[in-house]
C-alpha positions as CSV (number, residue, x, y, z in Angstrom):
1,X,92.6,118.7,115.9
2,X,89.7,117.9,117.9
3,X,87.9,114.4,116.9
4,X,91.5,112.7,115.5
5,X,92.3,109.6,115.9
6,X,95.1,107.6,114.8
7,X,95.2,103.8,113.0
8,X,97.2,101.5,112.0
9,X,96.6,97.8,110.7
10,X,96.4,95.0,107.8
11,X,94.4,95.7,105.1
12,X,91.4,93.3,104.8
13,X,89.7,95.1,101.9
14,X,90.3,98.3,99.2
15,X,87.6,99.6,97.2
16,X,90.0,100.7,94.3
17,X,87.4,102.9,92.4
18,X,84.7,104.8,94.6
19,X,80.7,104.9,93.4
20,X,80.3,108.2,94.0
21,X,83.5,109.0,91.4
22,X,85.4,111.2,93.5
23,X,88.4,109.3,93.3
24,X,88.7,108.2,96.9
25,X,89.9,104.9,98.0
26,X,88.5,103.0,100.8
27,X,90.5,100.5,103.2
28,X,88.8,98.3,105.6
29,X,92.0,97.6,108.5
30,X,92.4,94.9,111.2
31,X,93.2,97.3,113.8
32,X,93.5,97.5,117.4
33,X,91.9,100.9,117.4
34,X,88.7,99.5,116.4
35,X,86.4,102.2,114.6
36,X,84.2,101.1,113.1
37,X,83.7,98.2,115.1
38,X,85.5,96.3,117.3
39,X,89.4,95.6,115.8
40,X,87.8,96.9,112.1
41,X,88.5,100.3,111.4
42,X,87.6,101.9,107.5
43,X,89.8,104.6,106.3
44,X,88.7,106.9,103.6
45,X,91.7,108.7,101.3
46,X,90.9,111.3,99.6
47,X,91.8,111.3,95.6
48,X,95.6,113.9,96.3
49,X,96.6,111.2,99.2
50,X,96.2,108.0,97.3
51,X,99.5,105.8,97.6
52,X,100.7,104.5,94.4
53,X,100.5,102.1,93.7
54,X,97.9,101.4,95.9
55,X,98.1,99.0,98.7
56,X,96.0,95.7,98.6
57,X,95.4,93.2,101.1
58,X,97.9,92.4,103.4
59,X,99.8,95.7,103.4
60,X,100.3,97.5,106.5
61,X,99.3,101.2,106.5
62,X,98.6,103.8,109.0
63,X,96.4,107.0,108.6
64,X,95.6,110.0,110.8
65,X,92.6,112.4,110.3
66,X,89.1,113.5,112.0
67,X,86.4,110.4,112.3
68,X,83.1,110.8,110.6
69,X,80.3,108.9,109.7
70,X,80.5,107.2,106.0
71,X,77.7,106.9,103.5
72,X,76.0,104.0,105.8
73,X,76.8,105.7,109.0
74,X,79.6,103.9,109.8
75,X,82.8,105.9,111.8
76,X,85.5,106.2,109.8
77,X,88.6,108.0,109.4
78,X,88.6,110.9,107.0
79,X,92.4,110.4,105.9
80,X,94.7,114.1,106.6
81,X,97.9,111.7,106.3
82,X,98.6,108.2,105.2
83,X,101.6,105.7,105.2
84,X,102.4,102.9,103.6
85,X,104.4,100.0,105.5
86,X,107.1,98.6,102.9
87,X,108.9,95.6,104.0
């Protein structure tokens, strides 16, 4: 798919419950593939993808998916896959 990209990294950050209500989860990463910005990258899951439980700070994950811009025009990835790193 045209536009993917793929990232992995720690999770600095989760917003566990989305303003808008659709039942997304946000993770801000420490990732060399830098984004967002340069070694951040945000990673939106949509509501069916959640992991559960959900991973907090510190986790590892990796996601895959198109990049858009997010509600404050920041790139981000649009989540089509998503893996948790269990130790």
């Amino acid at each position: 798919m045209a536009g993917c990209r793929t990232v992995s990294g720690r999770v600095l950050y989760v917003e566990r419950v989305d303003p808008d209500g659709d039942g997304d989860a946000h993770f801000v990463l420490v990732s060399r593939e830098g984004v967002t910005a340069p070694g951040i990258s945000i990673v939106d899951v949509r509501h069916d993808l959640r992991p559960e439980p959900l991973p907090g700070p510190g986790a590892r994950i990796s996601a895959a998916g198109p990049v858009f811009s997010g509600s404050r025009g920041q790139r981000q990835v649009e989540a089509v896959a998503v893996r948790v790193h269990r130790r």
